[in-house]
C-alpha positions as protocol buffer text, in pm:
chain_id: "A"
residue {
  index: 1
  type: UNK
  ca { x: 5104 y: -9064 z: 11625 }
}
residue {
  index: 2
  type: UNK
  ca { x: 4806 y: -8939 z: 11438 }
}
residue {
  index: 3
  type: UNK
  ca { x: 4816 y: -9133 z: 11143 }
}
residue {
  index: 4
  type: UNK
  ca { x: 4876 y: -9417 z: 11352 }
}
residue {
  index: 5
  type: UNK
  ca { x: 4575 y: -9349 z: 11495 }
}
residue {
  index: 6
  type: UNK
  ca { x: 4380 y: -9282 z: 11156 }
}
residue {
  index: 7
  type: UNK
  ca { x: 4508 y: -9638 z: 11078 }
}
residue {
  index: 8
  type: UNK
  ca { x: 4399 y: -9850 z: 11381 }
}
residue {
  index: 9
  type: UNK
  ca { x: 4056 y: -9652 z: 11481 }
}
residue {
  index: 10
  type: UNK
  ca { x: 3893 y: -9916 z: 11238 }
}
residue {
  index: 11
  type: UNK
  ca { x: 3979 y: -10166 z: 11412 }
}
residue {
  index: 12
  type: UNK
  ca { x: 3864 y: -10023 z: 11804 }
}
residue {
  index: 13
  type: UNK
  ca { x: 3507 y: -10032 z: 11715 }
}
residue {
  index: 14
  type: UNK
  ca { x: 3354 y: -10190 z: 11979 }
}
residue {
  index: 15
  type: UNK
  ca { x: 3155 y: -10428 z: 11720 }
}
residue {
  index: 16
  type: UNK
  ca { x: 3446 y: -10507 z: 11484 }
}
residue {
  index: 17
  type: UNK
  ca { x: 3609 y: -10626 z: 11808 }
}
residue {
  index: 18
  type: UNK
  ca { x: 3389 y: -10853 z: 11912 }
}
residue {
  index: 19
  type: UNK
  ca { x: 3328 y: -11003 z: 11560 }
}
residue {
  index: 20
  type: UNK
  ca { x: 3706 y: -11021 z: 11529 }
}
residue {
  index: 21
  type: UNK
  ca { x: 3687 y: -11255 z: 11859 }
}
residue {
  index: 22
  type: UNK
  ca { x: 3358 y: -11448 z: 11667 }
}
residue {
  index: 23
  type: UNK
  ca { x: 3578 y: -11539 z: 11383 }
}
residue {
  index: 24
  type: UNK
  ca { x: 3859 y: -11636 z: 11585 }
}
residue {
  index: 25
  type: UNK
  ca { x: 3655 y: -11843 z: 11781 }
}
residue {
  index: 26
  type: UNK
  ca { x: 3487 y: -11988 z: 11483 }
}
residue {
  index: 27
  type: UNK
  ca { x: 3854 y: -12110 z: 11351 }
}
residue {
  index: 28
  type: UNK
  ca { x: 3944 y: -12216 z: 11644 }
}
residue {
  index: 29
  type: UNK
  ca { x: 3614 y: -12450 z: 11726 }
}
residue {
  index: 30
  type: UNK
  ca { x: 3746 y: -12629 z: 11413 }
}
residue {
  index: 31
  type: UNK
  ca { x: 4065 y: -12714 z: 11502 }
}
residue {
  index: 32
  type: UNK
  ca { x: 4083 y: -13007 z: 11744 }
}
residue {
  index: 33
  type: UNK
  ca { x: 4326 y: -12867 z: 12010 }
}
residue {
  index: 34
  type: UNK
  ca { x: 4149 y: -12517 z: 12033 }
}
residue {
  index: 35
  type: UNK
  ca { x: 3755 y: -12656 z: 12034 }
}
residue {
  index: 36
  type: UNK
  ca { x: 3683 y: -12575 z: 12377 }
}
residue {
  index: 37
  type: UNK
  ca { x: 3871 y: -12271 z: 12347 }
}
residue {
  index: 38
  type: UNK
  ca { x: 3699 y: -12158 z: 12104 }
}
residue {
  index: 39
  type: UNK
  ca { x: 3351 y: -12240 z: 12145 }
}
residue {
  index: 40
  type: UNK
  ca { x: 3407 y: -12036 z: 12466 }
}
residue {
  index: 41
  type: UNK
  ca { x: 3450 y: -11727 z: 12257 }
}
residue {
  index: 42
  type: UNK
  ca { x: 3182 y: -11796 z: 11996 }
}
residue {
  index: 43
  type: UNK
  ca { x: 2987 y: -11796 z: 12340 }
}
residue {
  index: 44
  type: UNK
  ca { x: 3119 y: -11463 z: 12472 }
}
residue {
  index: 45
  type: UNK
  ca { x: 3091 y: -11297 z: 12109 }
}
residue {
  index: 46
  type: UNK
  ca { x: 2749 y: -11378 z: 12020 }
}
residue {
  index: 47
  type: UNK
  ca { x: 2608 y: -11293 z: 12400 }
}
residue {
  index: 48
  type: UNK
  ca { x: 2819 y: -10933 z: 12346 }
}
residue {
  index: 49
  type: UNK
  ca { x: 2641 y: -10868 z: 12035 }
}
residue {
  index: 50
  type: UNK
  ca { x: 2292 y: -11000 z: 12155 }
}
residue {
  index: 51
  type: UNK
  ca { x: 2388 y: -10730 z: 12449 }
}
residue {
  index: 52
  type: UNK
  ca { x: 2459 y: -10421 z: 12260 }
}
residue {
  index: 53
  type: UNK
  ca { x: 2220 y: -10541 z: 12010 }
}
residue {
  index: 54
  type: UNK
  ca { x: 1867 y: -10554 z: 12241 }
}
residue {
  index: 55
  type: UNK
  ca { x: 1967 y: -10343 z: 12510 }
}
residue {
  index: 56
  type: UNK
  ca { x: 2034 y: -9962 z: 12570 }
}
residue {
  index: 57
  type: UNK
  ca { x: 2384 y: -9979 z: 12645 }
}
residue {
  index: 58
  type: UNK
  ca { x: 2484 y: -9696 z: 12416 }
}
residue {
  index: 59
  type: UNK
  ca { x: 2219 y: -9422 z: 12600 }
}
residue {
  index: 60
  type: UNK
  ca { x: 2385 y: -9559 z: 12970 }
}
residue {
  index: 61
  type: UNK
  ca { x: 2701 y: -9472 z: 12751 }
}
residue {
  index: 62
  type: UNK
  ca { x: 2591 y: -9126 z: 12624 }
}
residue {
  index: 63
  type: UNK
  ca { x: 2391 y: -9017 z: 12904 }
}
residue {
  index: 64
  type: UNK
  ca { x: 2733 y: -8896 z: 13107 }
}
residue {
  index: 65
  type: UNK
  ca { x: 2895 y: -8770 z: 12853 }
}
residue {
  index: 66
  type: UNK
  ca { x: 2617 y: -8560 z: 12722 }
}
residue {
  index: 67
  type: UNK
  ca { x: 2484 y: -8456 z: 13018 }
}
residue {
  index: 68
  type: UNK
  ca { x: 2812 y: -8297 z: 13147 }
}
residue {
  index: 69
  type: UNK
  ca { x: 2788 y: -7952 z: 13020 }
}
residue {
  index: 70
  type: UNK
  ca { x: 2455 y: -7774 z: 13001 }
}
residue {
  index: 71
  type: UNK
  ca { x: 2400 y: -7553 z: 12719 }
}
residue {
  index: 72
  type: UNK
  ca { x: 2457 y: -7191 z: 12810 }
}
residue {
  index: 73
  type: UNK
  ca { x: 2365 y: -6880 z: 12806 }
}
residue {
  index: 74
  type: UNK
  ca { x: 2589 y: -6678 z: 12555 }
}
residue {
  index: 75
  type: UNK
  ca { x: 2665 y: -6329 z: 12674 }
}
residue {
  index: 76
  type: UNK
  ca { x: 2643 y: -6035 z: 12421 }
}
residue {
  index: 77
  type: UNK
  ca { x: 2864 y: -5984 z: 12214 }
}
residue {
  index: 78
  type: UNK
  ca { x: 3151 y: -6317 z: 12115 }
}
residue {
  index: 79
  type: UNK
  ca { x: 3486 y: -6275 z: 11991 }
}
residue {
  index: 80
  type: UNK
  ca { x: 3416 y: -6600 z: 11773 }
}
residue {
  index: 81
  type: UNK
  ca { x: 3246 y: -6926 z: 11769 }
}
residue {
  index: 82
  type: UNK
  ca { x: 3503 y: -7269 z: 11718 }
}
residue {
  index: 83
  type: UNK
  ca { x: 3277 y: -7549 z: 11485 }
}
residue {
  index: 84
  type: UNK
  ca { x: 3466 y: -7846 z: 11556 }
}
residue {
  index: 85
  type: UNK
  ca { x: 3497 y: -8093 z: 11212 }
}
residue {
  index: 86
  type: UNK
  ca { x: 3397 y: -8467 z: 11156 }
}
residue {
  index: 87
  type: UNK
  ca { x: 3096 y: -8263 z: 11013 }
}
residue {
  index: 88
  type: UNK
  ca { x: 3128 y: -8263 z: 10631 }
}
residue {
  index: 89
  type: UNK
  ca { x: 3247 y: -8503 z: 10373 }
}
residue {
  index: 90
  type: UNK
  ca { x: 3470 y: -8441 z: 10179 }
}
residue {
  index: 91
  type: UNK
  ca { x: 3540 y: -8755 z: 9905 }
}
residue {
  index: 92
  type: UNK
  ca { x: 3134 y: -8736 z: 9809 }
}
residue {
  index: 93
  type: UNK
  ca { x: 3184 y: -8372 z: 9820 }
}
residue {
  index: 94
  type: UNK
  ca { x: 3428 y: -8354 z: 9608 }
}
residue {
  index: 95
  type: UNK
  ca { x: 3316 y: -8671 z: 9378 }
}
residue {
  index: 96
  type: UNK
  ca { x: 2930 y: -8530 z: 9337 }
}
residue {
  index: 97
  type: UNK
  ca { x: 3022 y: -8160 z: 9307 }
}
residue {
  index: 98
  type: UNK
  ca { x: 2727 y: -8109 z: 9574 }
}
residue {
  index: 99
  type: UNK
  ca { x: 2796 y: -8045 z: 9995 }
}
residue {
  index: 100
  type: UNK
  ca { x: 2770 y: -8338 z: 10162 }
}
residue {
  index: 101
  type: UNK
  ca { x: 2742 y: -8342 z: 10502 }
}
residue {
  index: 102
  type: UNK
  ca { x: 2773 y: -8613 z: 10820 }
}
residue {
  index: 103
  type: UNK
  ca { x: 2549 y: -8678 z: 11084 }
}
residue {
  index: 104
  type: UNK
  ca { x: 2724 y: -8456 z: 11342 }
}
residue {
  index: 105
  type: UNK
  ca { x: 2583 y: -8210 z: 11082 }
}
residue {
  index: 106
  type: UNK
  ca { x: 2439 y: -7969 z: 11365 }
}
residue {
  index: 107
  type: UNK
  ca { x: 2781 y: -7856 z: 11454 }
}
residue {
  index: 108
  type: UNK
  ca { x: 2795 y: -7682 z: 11104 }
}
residue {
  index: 109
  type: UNK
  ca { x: 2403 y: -7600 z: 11153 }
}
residue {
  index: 110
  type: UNK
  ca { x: 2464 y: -7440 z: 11474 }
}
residue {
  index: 111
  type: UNK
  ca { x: 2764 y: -7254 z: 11451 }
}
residue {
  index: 112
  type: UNK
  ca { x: 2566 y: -7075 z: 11093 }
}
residue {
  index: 113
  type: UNK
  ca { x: 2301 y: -6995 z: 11370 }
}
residue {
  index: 114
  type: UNK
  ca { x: 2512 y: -6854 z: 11615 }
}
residue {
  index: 115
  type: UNK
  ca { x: 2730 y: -6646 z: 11376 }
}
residue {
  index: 116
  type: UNK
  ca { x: 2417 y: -6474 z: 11224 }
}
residue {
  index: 117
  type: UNK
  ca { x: 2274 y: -6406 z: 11558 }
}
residue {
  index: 118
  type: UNK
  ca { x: 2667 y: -6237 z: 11644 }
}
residue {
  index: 119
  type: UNK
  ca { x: 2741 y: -6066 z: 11301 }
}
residue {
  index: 120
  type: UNK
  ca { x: 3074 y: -5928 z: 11530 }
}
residue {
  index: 121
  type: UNK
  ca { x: 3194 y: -6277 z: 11593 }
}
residue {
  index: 122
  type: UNK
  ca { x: 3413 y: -6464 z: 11363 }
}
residue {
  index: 123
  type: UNK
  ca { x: 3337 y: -6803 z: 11270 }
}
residue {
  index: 124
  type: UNK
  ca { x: 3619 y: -7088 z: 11237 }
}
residue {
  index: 125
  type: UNK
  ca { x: 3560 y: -7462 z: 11167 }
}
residue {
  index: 126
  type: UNK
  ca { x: 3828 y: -7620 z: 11222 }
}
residue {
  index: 127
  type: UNK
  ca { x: 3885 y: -7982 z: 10985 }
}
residue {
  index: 128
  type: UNK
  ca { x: 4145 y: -8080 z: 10732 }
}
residue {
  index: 129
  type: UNK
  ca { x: 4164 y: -8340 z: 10494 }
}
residue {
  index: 130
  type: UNK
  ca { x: 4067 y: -8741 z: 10549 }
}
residue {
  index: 131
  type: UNK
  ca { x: 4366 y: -8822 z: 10355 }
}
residue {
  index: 132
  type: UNK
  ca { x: 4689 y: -8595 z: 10237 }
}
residue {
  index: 133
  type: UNK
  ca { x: 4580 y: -8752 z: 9871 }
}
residue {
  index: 134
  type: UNK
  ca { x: 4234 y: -8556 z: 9908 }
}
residue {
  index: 135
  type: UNK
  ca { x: 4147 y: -8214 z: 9748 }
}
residue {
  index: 136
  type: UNK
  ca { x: 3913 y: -8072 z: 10002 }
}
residue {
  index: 137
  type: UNK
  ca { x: 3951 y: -8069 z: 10341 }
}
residue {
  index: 138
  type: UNK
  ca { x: 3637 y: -8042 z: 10580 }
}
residue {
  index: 139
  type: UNK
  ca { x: 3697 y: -7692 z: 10598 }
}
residue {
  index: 140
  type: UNK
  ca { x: 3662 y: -7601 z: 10277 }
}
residue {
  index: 141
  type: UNK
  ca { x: 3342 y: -7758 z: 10266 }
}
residue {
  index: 142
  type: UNK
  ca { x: 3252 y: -7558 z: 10570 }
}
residue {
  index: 143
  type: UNK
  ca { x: 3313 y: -7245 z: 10403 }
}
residue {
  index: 144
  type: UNK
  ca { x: 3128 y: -7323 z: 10104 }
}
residue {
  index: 145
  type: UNK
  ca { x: 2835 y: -7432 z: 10281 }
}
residue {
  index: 146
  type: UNK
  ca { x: 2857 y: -7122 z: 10523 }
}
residue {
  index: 147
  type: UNK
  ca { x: 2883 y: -6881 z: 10227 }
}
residue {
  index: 148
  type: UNK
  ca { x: 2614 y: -7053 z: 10049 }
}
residue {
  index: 149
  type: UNK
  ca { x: 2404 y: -6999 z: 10364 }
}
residue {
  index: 150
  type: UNK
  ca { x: 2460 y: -6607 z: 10352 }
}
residue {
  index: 151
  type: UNK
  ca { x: 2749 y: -6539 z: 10616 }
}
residue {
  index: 152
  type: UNK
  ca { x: 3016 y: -6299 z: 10510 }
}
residue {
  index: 153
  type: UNK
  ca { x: 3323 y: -6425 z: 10370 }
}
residue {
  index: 154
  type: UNK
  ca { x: 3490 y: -6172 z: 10620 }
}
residue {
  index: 155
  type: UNK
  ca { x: 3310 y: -6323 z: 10875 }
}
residue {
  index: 156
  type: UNK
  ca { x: 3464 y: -6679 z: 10840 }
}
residue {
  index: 157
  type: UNK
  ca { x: 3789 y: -6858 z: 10942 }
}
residue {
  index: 158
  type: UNK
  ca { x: 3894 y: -7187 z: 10799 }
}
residue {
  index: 159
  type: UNK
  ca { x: 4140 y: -7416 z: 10966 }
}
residue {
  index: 160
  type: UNK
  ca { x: 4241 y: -7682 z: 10723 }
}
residue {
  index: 161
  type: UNK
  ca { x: 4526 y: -7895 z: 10881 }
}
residue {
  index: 162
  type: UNK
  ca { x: 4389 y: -8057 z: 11161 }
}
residue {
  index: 163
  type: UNK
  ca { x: 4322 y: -8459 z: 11163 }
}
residue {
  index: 164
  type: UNK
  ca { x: 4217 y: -8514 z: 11528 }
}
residue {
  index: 165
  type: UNK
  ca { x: 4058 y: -8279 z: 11844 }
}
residue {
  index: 166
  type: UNK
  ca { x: 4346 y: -8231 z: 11992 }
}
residue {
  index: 167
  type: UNK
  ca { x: 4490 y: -8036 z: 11660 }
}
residue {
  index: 168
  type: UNK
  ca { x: 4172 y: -7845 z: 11636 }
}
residue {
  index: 169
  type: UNK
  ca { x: 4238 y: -7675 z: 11918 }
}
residue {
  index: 170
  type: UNK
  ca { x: 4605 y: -7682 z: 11872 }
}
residue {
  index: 171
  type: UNK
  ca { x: 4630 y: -7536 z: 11547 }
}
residue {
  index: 172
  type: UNK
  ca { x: 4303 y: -7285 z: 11577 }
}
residue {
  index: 173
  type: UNK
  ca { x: 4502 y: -7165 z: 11875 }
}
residue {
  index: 174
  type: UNK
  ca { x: 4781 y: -7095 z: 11612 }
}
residue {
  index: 175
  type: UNK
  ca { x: 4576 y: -6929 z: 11378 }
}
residue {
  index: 176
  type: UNK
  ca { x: 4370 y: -6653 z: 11554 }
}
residue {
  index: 177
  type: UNK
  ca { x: 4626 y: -6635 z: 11872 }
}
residue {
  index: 178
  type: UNK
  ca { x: 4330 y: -6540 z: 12145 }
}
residue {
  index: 179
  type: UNK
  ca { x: 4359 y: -6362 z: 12451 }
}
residue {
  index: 180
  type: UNK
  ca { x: 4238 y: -6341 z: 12804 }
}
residue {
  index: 181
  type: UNK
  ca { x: 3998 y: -6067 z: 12756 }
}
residue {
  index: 182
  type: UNK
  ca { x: 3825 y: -6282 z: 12397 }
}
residue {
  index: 183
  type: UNK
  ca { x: 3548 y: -6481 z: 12431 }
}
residue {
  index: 184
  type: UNK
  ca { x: 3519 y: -6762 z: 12229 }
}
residue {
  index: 185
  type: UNK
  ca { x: 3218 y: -7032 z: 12215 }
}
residue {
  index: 186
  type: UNK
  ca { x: 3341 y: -7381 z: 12133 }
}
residue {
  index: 187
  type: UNK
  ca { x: 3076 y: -7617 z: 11938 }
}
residue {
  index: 188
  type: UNK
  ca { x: 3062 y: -7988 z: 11889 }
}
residue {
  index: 189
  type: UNK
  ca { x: 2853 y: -8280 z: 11927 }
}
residue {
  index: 190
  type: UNK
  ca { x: 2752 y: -8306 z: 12319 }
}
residue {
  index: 191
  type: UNK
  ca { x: 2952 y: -8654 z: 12376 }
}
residue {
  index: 192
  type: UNK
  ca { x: 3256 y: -8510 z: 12236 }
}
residue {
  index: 193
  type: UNK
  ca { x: 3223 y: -8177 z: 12412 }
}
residue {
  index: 194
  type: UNK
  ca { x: 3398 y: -8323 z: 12758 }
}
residue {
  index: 195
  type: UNK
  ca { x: 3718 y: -8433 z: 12546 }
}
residue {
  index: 196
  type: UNK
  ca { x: 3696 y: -8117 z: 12341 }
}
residue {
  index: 197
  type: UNK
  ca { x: 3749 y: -7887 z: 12664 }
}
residue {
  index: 198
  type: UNK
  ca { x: 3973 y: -8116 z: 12815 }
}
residue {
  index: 199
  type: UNK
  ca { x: 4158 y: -8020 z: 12489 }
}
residue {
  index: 200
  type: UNK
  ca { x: 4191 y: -7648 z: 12494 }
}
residue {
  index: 201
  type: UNK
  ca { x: 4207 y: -7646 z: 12884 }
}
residue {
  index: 202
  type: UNK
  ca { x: 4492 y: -7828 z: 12823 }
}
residue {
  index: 203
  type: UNK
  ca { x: 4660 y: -7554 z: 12572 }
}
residue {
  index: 204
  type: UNK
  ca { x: 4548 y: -7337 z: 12823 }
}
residue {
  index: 205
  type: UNK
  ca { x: 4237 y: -7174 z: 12649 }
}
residue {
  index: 206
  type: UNK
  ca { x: 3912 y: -7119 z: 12821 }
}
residue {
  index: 207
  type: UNK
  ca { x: 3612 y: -7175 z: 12568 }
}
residue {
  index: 208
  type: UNK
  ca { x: 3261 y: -7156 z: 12632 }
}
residue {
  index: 209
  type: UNK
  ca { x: 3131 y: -7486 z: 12531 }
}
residue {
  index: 210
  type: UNK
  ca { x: 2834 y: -7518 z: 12369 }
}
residue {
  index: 211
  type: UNK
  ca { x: 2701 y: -7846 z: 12283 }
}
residue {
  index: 212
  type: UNK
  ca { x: 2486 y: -7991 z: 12012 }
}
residue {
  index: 213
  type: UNK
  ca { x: 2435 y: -8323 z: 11829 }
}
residue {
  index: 214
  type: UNK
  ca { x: 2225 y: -8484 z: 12187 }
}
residue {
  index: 215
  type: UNK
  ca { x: 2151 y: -8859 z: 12092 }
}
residue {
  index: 216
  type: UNK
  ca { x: 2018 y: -8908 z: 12390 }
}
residue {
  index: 217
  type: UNK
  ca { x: 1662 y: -8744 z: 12568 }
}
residue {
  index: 218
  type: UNK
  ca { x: 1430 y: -8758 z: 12898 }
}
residue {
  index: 219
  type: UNK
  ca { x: 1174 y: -9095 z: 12859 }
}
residue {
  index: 220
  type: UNK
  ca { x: 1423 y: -9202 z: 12595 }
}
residue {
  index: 221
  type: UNK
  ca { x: 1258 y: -9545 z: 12543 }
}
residue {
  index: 222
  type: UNK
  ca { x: 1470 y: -9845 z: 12661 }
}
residue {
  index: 223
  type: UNK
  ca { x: 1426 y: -10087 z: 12454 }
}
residue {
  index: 224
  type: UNK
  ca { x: 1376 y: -10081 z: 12073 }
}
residue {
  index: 225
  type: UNK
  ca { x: 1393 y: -10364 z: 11836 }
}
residue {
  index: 226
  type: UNK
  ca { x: 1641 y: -10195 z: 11603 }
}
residue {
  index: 227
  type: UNK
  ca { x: 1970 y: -10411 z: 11627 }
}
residue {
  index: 228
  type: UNK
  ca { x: 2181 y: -10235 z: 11359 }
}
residue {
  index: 229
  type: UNK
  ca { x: 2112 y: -9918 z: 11493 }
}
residue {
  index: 230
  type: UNK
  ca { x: 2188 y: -9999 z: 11885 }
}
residue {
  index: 231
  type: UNK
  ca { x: 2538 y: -10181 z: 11711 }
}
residue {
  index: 232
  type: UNK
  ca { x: 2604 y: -9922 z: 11557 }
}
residue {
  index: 233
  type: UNK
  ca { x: 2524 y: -9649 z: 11816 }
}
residue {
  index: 234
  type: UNK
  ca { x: 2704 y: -9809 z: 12083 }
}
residue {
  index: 235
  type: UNK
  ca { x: 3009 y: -9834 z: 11840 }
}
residue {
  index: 236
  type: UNK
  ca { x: 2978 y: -9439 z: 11863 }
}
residue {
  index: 237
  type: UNK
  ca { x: 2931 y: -9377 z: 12271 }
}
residue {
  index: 238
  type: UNK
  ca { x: 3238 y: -9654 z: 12340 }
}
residue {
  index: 239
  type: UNK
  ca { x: 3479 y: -9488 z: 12115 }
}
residue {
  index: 240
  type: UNK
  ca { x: 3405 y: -9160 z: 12340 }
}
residue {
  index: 241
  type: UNK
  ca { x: 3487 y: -9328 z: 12606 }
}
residue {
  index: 242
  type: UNK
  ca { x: 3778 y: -9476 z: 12475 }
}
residue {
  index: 243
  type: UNK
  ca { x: 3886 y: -9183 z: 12329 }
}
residue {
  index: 244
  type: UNK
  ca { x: 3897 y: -8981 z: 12659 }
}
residue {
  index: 245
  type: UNK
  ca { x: 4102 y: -9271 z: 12808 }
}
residue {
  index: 246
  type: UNK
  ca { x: 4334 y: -9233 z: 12556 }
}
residue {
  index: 247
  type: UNK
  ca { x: 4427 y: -8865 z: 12575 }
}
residue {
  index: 248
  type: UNK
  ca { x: 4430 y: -8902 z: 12917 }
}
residue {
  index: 249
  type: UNK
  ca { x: 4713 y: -9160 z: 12868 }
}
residue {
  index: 250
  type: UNK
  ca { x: 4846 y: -8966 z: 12606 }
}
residue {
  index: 251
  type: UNK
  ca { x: 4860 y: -8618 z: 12872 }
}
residue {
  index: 252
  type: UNK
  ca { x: 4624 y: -8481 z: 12620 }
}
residue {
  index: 253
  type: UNK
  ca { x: 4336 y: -8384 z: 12841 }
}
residue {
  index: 254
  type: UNK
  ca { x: 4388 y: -8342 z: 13234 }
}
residue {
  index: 255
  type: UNK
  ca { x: 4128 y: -8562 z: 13388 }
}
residue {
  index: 256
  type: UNK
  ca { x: 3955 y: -8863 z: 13210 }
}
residue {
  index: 257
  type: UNK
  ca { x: 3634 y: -8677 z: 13250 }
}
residue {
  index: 258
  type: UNK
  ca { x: 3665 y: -8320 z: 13203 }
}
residue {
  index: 259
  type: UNK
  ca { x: 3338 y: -8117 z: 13371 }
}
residue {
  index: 260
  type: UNK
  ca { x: 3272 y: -7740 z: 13404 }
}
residue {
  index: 261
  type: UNK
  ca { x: 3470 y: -7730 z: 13697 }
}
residue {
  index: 262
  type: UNK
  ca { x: 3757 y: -7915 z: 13601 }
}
């Protein structure tokens, strides 16, 4: 199922989508029996993209997702913190000799934080490889960059298999086997934390979730003239949705929306 997934999640981007339907329209406003047909979807393709293009769908998007757990208070002393990948990159990585990083990069920035203000926590990241032809998975570059930064080597886990959230928190279950009495902090980007819980809640492991990564702020400004970056944002907030509503299908996560209460 996963590498299905890896091979299709291309092609559910909101935006490649709709200019799939703009190009089947196009075709079909050439061919005499489809013309009205398809000048219909020309019509609904270009109005989508003038949509998500000029106005702030993707912060309406965002806002509930980021919004739905605050970021807490951590008590004392931590078992570990989880750093959840899509954070490094691997090919350039690997191709440059030099870390290279995404832009959910303050999940790696963060956890480094956390783990040298809790010396007595262990710190996991939890990414494998893009592809089983790669080298490095996103763990390794995790390590690297967390050594490089000054944290023990003792200090840090690496979980290298996992291709998708719900085998980050399958297999980092595997590895460090927690219990009841551990506390363990669980980071990611904010609009991927509610999936994320719904996750380990699911494997029946209570994090505390601490979120980073916010795209979204208070007097956010509602309208700005920068199409490619509205496309490509909104491609980014409806794949969390759609993600959610497919491990809920899948009986991944419990509730499409998973909250601090549930």
């Amino acid at each position: 199922m996963s590498g299905i997934l890896s091979i299709i999640s291309p092609f559910i981007l909101a935006s490649n989508l709709i200019f799939a339907v703009l190009l089947f329209g196009a075709i079909l406003s050439v061919v005499l029996p489809g013309r009205k047909f398809g000048r219909r979807l020309l019509q609904i393709s270009v109005s989508a993209l003038l949509l998500i293009g000029l106005l702030p769908l993707h912060i309406w998007l965002f806002e509930p997702l980021e919004n739905r757990f605050p970021i807490p208070e951590l008590p004392d002393r931590l078992t570990g913190i989880i750093v959840m990948g899509d954070a490094g990159n691997p090919r350039i990585t690997e191709a440059r000799g030099q870390i290279s990083i995404l832009s959910q990069a303050e999940r790696m920035i963060v956890g480094a934080s956390l783990a040298k203000a809790h010396p007595e926590a262990k710190l996991l990241y939890s990414g494998g490889k893009w592809k089983s032809s790669d080298r490095l998975s996103e763990a390794e570059i995790a390590g690297q960059l967390y050594r490089d930064l000054g944290i023990p080597s003792d200090q840090i886990l690496l979980e290298t298999k996992a291709r998708n959230t719900f085998e980050n928190a399958l297999f980092t279950y595997d590895l460090v086997k927690p219990t009841e009495t551990e506390t363990w902090v669980l980071v990611t980007s904010a609009s991927h934390m509610p999936r994320s819980v719904g996750v380990f809640r699911r494997i029946q492991w209570e994090v505390i979730p601490y979120p980073v990564d916010y795209q979204t702020y208070d007097g956010q400004p509602l309208f700005t003239l920068n199409v490619s970056h509205n496309i490509r944002m909104f491609d980014h907030a409806a794949r969390a949705w759609m993600s959610l509503a497919a491990y809920y299908l899948l009986d991944r996560i419990n509730t499409i929306l998973p909250g601090p209460k549930g």
